[in-house]
N, C-alpha and C positions, 0 to 999 in steps of 0.2 A: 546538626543533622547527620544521623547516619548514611553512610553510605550504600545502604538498605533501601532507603529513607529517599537516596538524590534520585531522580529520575537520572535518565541511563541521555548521553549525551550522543550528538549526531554520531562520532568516532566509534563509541561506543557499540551505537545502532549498526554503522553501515562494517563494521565486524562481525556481529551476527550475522548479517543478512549474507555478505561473502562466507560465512562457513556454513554456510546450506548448499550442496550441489544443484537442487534444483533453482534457487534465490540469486545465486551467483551466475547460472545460466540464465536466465533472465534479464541479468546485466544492471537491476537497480542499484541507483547511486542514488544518498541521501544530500538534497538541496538546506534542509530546515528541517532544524525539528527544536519546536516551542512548546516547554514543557509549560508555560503559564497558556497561552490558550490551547494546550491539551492539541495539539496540531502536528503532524509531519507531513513533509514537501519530498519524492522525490521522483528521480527523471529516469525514460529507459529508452533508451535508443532501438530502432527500427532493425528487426536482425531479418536474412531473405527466410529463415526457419520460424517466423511470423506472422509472412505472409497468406492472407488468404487464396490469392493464389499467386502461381510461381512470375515473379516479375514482376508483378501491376503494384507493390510496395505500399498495398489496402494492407492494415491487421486485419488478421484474423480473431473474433470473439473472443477464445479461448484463451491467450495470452494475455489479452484486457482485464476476463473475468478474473486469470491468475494474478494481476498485479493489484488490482481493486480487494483481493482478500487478501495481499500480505500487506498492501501498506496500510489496510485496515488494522490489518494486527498488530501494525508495529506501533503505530498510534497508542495504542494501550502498552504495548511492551514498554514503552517509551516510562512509564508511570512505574506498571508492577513491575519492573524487571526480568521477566523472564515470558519463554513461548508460553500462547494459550492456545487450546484446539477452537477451530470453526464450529458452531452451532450451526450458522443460518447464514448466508446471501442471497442479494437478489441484484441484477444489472439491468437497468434501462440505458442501451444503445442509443443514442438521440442523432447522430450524423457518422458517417465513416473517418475514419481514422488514415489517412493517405499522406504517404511520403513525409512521416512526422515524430520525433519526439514526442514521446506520451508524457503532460507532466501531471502527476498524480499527488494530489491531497487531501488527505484523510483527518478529520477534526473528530475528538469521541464527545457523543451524546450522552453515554452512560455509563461509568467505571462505578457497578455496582457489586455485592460481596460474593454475588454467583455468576452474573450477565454484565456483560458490556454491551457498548452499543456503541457502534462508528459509520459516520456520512464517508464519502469519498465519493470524490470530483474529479476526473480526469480530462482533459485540458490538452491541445496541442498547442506547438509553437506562436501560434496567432493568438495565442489564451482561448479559442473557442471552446465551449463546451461540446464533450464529444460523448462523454459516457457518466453516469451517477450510479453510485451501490450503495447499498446499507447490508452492514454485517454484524453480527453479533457473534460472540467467545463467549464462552465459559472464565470466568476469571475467579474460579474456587481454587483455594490455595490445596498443590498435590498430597 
């Protein structure tokens, strides 16, 4: 298999994701990434620049919706190898996110020759379910 060919490996992954200034302020660290069920795992710690408001150590949406669309994308990065742009997200909030490690997993639906298509589950320390998104890339080669 070419190395074209391998999907791109956790190391791999969490190098990209550090050479994005906005990815690496964020703080995501890659747990998993299984390229046979098409899956990445990773975790981001609670920063007070998060908070919904100052102190009470709730997320704020915004941060959430930003993690849900990159480890959406890296799910597929994980495959083709390189960034895709956003099509389309959508986030269902289901409980607050308080004083907690976000842990974020993204499985793809559809690594098609235009569109992709990825679930993601975000998950605090307890494993509750706290937020779901589905997102779709563009995965036409540039």
């Amino acid at each position: 298999m070419s190395d074209a060919a391998k999907p791109l490996t956790s190391d791999e992954l969490q190098r990209m994701l550090d050479g994005s200034p906005f990815i690496s302020f964020l703080g995501l660290k890659m747990l998993e990434a299984d390229p046979a069920g098409e899956k990445v795992t990773m975790v981001c710690e609670m920063k007070p620049e998060f908070e919904r408001g100052k102190g009470t150590g709730q997320w704020h949406g915004g941060p959430i919706a930003a993690i849900i669309d990159t480890v959406g994308d890296y799910a597929l990065i994980m495959a083709l190898r390189r960034p895709l742009p956003t099509i389309n997200f959508r986030v269902d909030y289901l409980r607050p996110a308080i004083k907690t490690k976000l842990i974020t997993t993204a499985t793809v639906r559809r690594n098609g020759k235009s569109v992709g298509v990825v679930d993601v589950d975000v998950f605090n320390e307890q494993k509750a379910l706290l937020a779901i998104g589905r997102a779709t890339y563009s995965t036409l080669a540039a």
